[in-house]
ZATOR-759597 format. One record per residue (C-alpha): residue in three letters; residue number from 0; x negated, y negated, z. Coordinates in steps of 0.02 Angstrom, whole numbers. Example, Ala and Ser with C-alpha at 12.3 -4.5 7.8 and 13.67 -1.06 7.14 Angstrom:
% ZATOR-759597
   fivo   keti       xx       yy       zz
    ala      0     -615      225      390
    ser      1     -684       53      357
% end
This chain:
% ZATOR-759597
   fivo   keti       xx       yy       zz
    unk      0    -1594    -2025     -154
    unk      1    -1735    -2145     -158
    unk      2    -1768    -2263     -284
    unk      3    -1925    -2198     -418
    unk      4    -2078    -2289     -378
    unk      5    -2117    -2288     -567
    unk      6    -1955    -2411     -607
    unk      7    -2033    -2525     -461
    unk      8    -2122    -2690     -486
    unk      9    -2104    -2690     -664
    unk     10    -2141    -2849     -734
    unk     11    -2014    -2850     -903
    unk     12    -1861    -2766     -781
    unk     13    -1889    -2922     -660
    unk     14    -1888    -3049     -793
    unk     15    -1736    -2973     -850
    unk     16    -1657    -2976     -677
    unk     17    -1716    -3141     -634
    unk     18    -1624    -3220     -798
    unk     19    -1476    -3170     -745
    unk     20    -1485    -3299     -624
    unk     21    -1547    -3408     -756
    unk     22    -1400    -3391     -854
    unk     23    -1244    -3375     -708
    unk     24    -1289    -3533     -628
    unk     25    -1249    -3639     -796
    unk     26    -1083    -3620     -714
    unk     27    -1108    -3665     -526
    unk     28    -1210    -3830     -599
    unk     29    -1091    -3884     -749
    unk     30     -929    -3818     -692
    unk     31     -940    -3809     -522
    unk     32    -1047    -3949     -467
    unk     33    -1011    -4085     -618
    unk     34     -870    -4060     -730
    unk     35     -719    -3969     -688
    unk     36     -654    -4045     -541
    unk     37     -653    -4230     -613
    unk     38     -566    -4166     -770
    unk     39     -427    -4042     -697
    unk     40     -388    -4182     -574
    unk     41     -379    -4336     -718
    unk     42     -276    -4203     -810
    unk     43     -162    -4157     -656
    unk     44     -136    -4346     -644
    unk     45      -96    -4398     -786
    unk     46       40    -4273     -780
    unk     47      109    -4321     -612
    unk     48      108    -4501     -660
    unk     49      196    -4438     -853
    unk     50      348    -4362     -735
    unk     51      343    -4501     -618
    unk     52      282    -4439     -461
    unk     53      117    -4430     -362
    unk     54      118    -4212     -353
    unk     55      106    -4104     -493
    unk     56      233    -3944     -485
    unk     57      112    -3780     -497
    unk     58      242    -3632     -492
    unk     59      349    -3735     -408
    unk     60      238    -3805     -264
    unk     61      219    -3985     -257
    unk     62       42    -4013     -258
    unk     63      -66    -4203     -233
    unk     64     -182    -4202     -400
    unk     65     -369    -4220     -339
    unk     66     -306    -4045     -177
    unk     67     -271    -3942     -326
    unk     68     -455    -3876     -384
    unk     69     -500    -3888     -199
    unk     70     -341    -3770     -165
    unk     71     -406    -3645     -312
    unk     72     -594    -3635     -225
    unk     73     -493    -3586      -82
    unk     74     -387    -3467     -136
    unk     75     -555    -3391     -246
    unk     76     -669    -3391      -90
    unk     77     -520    -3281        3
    unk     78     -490    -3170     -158
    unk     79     -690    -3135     -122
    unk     80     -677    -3083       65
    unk     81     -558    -2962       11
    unk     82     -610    -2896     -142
    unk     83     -818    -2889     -115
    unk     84     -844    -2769       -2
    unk     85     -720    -2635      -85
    unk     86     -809    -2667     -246
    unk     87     -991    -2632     -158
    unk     88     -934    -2479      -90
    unk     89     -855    -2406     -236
    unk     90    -1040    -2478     -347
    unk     91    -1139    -2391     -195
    unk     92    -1034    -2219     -217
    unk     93    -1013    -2212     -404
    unk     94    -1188    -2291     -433
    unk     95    -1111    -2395     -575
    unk     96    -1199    -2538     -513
    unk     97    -1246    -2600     -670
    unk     98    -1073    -2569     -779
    unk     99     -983    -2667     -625
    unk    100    -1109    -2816     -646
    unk    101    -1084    -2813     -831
    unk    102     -903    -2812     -819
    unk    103     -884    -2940     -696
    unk    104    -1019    -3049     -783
    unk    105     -911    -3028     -961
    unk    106     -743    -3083     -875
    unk    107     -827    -3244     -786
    unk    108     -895    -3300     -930
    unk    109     -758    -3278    -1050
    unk    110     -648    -3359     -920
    unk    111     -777    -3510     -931
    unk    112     -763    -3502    -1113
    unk    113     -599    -3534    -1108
    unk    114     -587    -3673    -1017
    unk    115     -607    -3780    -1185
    unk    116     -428    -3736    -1194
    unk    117     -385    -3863    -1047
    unk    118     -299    -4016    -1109
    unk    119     -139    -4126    -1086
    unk    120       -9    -4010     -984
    unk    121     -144    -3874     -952
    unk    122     -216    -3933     -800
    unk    123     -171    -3785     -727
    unk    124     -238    -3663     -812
    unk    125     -399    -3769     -782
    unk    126     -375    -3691     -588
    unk    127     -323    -3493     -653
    unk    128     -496    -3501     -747
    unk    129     -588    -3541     -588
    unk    130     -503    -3425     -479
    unk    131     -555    -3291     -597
    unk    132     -730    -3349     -653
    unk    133     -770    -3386     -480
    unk    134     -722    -3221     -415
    unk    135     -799    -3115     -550
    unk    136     -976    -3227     -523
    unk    137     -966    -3198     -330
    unk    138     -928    -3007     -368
    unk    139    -1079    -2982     -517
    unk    140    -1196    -3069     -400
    unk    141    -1178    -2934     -253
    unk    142    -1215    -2803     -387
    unk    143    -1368    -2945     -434
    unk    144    -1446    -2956     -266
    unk    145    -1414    -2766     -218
    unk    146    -1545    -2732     -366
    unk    147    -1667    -2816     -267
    unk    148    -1726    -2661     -153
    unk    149    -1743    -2560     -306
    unk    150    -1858    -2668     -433
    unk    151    -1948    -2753     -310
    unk    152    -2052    -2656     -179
    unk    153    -2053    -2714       -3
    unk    154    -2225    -2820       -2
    unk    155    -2177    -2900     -168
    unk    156    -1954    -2940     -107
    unk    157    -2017    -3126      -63
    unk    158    -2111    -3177     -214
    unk    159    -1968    -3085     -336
    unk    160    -1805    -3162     -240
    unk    161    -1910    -3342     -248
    unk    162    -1933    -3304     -429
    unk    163    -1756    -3281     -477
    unk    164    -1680    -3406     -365
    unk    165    -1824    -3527     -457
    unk    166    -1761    -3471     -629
    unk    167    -1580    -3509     -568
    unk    168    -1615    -3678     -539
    unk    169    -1725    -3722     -705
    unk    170    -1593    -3616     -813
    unk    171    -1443    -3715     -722
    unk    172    -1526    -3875     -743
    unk    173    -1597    -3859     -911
    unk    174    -1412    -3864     -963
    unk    175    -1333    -3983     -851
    unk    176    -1454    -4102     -934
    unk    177    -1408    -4055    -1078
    unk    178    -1243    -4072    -1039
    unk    179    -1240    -4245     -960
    unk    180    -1349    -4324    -1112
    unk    181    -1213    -4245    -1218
    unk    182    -1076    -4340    -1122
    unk    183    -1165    -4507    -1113
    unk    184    -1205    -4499    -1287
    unk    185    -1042    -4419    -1342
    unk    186     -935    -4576    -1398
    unk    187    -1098    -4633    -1526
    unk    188    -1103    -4487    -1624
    unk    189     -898    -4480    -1617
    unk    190     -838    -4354    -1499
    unk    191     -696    -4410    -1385
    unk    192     -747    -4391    -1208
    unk    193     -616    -4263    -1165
    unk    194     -674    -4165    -1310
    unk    195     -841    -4161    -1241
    unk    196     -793    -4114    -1067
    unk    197     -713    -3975    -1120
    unk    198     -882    -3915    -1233
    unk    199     -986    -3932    -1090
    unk    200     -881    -3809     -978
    unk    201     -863    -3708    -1130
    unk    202    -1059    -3685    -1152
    unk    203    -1080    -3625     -980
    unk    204     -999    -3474    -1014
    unk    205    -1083    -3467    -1176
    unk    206    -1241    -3475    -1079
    unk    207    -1193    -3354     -947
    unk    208    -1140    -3225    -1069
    unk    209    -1282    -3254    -1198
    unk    210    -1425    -3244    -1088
    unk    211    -1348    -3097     -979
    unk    212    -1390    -2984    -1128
    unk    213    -1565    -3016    -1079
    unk    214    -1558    -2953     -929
    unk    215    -1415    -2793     -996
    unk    216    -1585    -2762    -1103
    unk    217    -1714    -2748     -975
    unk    218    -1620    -2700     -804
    unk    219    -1598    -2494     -793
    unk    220    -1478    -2414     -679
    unk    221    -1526    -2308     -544
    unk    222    -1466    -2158     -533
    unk    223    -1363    -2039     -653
    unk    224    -1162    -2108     -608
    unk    225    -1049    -1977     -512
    unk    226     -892    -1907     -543
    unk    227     -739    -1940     -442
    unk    228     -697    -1797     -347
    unk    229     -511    -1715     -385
    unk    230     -380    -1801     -316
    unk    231     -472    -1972     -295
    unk    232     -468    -2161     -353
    unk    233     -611    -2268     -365
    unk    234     -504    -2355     -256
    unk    235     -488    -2230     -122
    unk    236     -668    -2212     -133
    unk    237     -708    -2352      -95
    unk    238     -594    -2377       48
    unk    239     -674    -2237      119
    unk    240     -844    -2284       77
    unk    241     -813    -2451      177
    unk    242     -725    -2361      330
    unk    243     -873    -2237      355
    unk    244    -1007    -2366      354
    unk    245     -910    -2496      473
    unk    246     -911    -2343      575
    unk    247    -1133    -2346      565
    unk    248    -1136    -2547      570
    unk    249    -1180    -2461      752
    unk    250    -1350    -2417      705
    unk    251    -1401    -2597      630
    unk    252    -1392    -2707      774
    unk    253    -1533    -2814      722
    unk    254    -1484    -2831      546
    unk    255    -1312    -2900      625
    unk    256    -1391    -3002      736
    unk    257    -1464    -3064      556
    unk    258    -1307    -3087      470
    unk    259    -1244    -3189      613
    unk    260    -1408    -3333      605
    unk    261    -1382    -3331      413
    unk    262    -1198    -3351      433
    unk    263    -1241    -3497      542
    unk    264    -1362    -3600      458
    unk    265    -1318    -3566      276
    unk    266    -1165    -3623      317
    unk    267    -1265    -3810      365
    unk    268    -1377    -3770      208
    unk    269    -1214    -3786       77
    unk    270    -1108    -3920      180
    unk    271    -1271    -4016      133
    unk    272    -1270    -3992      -18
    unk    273    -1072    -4010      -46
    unk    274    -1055    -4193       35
    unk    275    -1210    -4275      -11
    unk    276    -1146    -4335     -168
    unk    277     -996    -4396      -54
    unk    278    -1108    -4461       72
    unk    279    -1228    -4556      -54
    unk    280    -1064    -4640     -148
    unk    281     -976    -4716       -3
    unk    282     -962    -4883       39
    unk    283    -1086    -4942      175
    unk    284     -945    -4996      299
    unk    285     -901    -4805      297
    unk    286    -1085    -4746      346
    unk    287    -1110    -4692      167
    unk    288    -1267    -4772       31
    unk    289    -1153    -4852      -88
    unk    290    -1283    -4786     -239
    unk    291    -1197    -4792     -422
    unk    292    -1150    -4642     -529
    unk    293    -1319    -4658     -647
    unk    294    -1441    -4653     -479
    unk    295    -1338    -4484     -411
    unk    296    -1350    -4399     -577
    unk    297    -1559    -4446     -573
    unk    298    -1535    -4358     -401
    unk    299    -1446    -4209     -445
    unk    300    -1565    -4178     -610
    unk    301    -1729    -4210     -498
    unk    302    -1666    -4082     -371
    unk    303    -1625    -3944     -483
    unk    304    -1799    -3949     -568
    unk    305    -1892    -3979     -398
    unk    306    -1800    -3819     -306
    unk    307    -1869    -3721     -434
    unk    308    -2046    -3761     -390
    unk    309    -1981    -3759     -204
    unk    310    -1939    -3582     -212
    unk    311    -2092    -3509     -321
    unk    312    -2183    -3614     -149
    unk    313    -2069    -3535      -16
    unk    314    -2126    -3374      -93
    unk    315    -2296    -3420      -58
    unk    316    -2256    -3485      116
    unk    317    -2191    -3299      144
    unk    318    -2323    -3226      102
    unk    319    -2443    -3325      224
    unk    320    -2358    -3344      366
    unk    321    -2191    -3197      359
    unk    322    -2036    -3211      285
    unk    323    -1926    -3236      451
    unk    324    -2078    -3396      494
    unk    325    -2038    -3468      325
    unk    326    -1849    -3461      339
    unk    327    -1855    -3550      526
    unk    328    -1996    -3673      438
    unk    329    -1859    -3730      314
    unk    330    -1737    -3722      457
    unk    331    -1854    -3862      545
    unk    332    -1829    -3959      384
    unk    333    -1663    -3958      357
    unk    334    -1646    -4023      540
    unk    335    -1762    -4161      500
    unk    336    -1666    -4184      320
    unk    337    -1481    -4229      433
    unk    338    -1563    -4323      574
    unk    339    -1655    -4465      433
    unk    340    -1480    -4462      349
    unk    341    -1411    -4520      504
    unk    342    -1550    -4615      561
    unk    343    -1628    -4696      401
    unk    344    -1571    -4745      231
    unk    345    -1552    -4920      256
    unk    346    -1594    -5092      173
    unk    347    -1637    -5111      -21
    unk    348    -1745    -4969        5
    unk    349    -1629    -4823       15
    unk    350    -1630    -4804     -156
    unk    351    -1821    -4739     -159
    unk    352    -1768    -4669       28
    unk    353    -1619    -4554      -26
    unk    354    -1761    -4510     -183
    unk    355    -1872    -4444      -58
    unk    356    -1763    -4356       51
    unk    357    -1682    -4271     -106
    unk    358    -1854    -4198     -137
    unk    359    -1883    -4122       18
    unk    360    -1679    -4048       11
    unk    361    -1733    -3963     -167
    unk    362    -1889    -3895      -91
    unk    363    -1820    -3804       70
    unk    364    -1636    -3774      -29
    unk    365    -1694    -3617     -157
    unk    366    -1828    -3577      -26
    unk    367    -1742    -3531      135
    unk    368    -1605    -3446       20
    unk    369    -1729    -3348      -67
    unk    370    -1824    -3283       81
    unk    371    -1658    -3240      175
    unk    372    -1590    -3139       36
    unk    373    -1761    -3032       12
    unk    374    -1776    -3033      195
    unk    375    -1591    -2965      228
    unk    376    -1650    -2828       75
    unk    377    -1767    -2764      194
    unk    378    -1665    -2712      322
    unk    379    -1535    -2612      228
    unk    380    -1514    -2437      203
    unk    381    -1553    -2342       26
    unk    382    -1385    -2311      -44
    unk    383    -1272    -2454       20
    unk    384    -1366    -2587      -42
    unk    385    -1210    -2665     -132
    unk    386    -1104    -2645       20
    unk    387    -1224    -2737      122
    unk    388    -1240    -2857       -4
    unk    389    -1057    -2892        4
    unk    390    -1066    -2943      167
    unk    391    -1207    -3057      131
    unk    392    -1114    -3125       17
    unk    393     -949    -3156      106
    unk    394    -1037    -3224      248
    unk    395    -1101    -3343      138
    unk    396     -930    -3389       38
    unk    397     -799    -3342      168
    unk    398     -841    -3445      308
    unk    399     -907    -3621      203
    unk    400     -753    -3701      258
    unk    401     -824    -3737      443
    unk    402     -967    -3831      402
    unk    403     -877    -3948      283
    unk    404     -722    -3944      424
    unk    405     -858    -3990      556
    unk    406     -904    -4143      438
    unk    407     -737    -4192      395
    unk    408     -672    -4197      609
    unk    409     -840    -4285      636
    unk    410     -803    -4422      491
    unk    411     -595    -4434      535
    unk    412     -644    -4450      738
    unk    413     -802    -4573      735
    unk    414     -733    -4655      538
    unk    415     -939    -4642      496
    unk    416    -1015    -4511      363
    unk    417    -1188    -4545      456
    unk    418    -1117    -4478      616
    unk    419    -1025    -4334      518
    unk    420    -1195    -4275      441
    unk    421    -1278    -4271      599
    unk    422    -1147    -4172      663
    unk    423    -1215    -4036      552
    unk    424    -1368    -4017      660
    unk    425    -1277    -3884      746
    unk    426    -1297    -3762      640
    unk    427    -1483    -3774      586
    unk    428    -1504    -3765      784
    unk    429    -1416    -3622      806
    unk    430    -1504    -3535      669
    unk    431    -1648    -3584      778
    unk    432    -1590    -3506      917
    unk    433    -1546    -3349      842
    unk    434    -1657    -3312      712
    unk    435    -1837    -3313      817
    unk    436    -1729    -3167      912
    unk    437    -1720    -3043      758
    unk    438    -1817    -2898      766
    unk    439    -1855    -2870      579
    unk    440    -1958    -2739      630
    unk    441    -1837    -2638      716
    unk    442    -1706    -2682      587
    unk    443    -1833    -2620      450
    unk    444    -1834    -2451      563
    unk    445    -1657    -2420      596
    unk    446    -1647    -2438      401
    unk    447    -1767    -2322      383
    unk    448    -1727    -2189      490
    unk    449    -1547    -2206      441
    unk    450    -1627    -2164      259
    unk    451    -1708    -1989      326
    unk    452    -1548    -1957      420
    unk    453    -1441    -1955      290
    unk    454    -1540    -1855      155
% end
């Protein structure tokens, strides 16, 4: 069934789906990015060093203090291979999409909520919390970007997957400032630092949940839900569901052929993103910038705040010169972006160097992720958009352990970060290798005529 022209390009339905974004990525910038891991670890050890050893015992397994969160975004990121794609299928059959996004939303940011609990012999509770905020926010954002096809038509998918990835990063960084002057300032007005730790993470699921009624308000679903036939599980569907279209995966060869560039370089896009802060802290002898703690958190604040003008832009760029000429534009970039990391960065001026590189990271970073989502929403079918989207998504999650295992062989064989960065090269060339060879207009097609097929 097609989507209802009238419930497309509405103005007040995309703001509402764009805050959404707004108010999920409080938790991949406070928790994720700046809070949790330090904590849980300084937790973890204090307990290790309380019973005398340098492991902490979680259900029995002797684990090193600072592996443990690392081990939990592991374990998540699997959980999310396994789990996404049955939970597309059975939103694509039962067209529930929006109760599965609310759901999911609700029990990641309740989980976040509760981290405030985390203190002395918690620490690991601090890791249970991730594991199920983190798989509940990768599972409400497939039902997120599968709305895309169906408020935003296909002329205007650019502009309206720049605009929420733009809102992402002003809503995430509106609060991690927040956040940080609250931990700076925390000891003046009498809050222990522990105690405001634990408020921060604590008001990113407070954030999540509150503004997600914003977008409950304004997104409709599409669709009136169906019944399970006799005998059936939602389960069962959706098993089903996901066997039938692996069995038509057939018919999208260029959308594949997609999938594969994005899996590629998105995988260089968030290894860049994951060790800079690494790269930028270590000592010079090791390759790295040796920049203090105030001077990274300038960084990370000035990139949030630029990458949301850097995506509005990249929706522009789209517009002028095509989606797939945008994506291998930022592509170009982020080659250029690891080759000066290698290359430059040195002498007193690296400072105002690593500044200026950090600005053109936070233009291309929202950008090329914006245009690849609403580009991939173009060459899906009606009716599986979830599904798809699942994939998307798990391409994206599940395999971000070989670009940050391609860093880490570079760094342990050559002992140099510089080297190790450059070695991520390789996958911003191969996305330039592959990409130029999509035919988005035959994928567009074969989406297309699958649509008249199967009505």
């Amino acid at each position: 069934m097609a989507t209802d022209s009238a419930m497309v390009n509405d103005r007040k339905e995309i703001f509402g789906w764009a805050m959404y974004d707004w108010a999920n990525s409080a938790f991949s910038t406070t928790v994720g990015t700046v809070f949790l891991g330090p904590y849980v670890a300084g937790l973890a050890r204090t307990a290790a060093e309380a019973a005398g050893t340098s492991t902490v015992s979680f259900f029995g397994i002797p684990v090193a203090p600072d592996s443990f969160l690392p081990y939990c975004i592991s374990f998540s990121v699997g959980m999310q291979v396994l789990f996404l794609p049955i939970l597309g299928a059975i939103a694509d059959y039962s067209h529930l999409r929006k109760r599965m996004m609310q759901i999911f939303a609700t029990i990641g940011a309740i989980a976040t909520i509760l981290m405030f609990l985390l203190t002395g012999n918690l620490w690991w509770l601090g890791g249970v919390l991730f594991i199920v905020a983190n798989l509940a926010f990768g599972a409400a954002i497939v039902f997120y970007n599968a709305y895309l096809p169906d408020i935003a038509s296909e002329e205007e998918r650019d502009r309206v997957s720049s605009y929420g990835w733009a809102m992402g990063y002003m809503g995430g960084g509106i609060l991690l400032a927040l956040n940080l002057a609250f931990f700076i300032f925390s000891e003046d007005i009498g809050v222990p630092g522990d105690l405001a730790v634990r408020i921060n993470l604590a008001s990113a699921g407070i954030w999540w949940l509150g503004f997600s009624f914003l977008t409950w308000s304004r997104l409709r679903p599409r669709h009136a839900a169906r019944l399970l036939p006799a005998g059936e599980t939602y389960a069962t569907i959706g098993f089903k569901q996901l066997k039938k279209t692996f069995s038509e995966v057939k018919h999208f060869p260029e959308t594949l052929k997609f999938l594969l560039a994005y899996f590629l370089y998105n995988d260089g896009i968030q290894t860049v993103i994951a060790v800079s802060s690494t790269f930028a802290a270590a000592p010079l002898i090791q390759g790295g910038l040796e920049l203090d703690q105030q001077t990274l958190i300038a960084v990370i604040l000035m990139i949030q705040f630029v990458a949301f003008f850097g995506a509005l832009f990249w929706g522009k760029l789209a517009s002028w010169i095509g989606a797939k000429q945008s994506v291998v534009v930022s592509l170009v970039i982020w080659a250029g972006v690891v080759i000066y990391a290698y290359s430059g960065l040195k002498g007193e001026g690296r400072v105002t160097e690593f500044f200026i590189l950090g600005i053109f990271i936070a233009l291309v970073m929202g950008g090329s992720q914006a245009i690849s989502r609403s580009l991939f929403a173009q060459m899906i079918p009606n009716g599986k958009e979830a599904e798809f989207f699942s994939f998307y998504e798990i391409s994206e999650r599940g395999t971000s352990w070989i670009g940050p295992l391609v860093f880490g062989l570079a760094n342990q064989i050559f002992g140099n970060l510089r080297i190790a960065i450059l070695s991520l090269i390789f996958f911003f060339v191969m996305g330039l290798i592959l990409l130029p060879i999509v035919n988005v207009g035959k994928a567009i097609t074969d989406a297309k005529k699958y649509n008249g097929n199967s009505t």
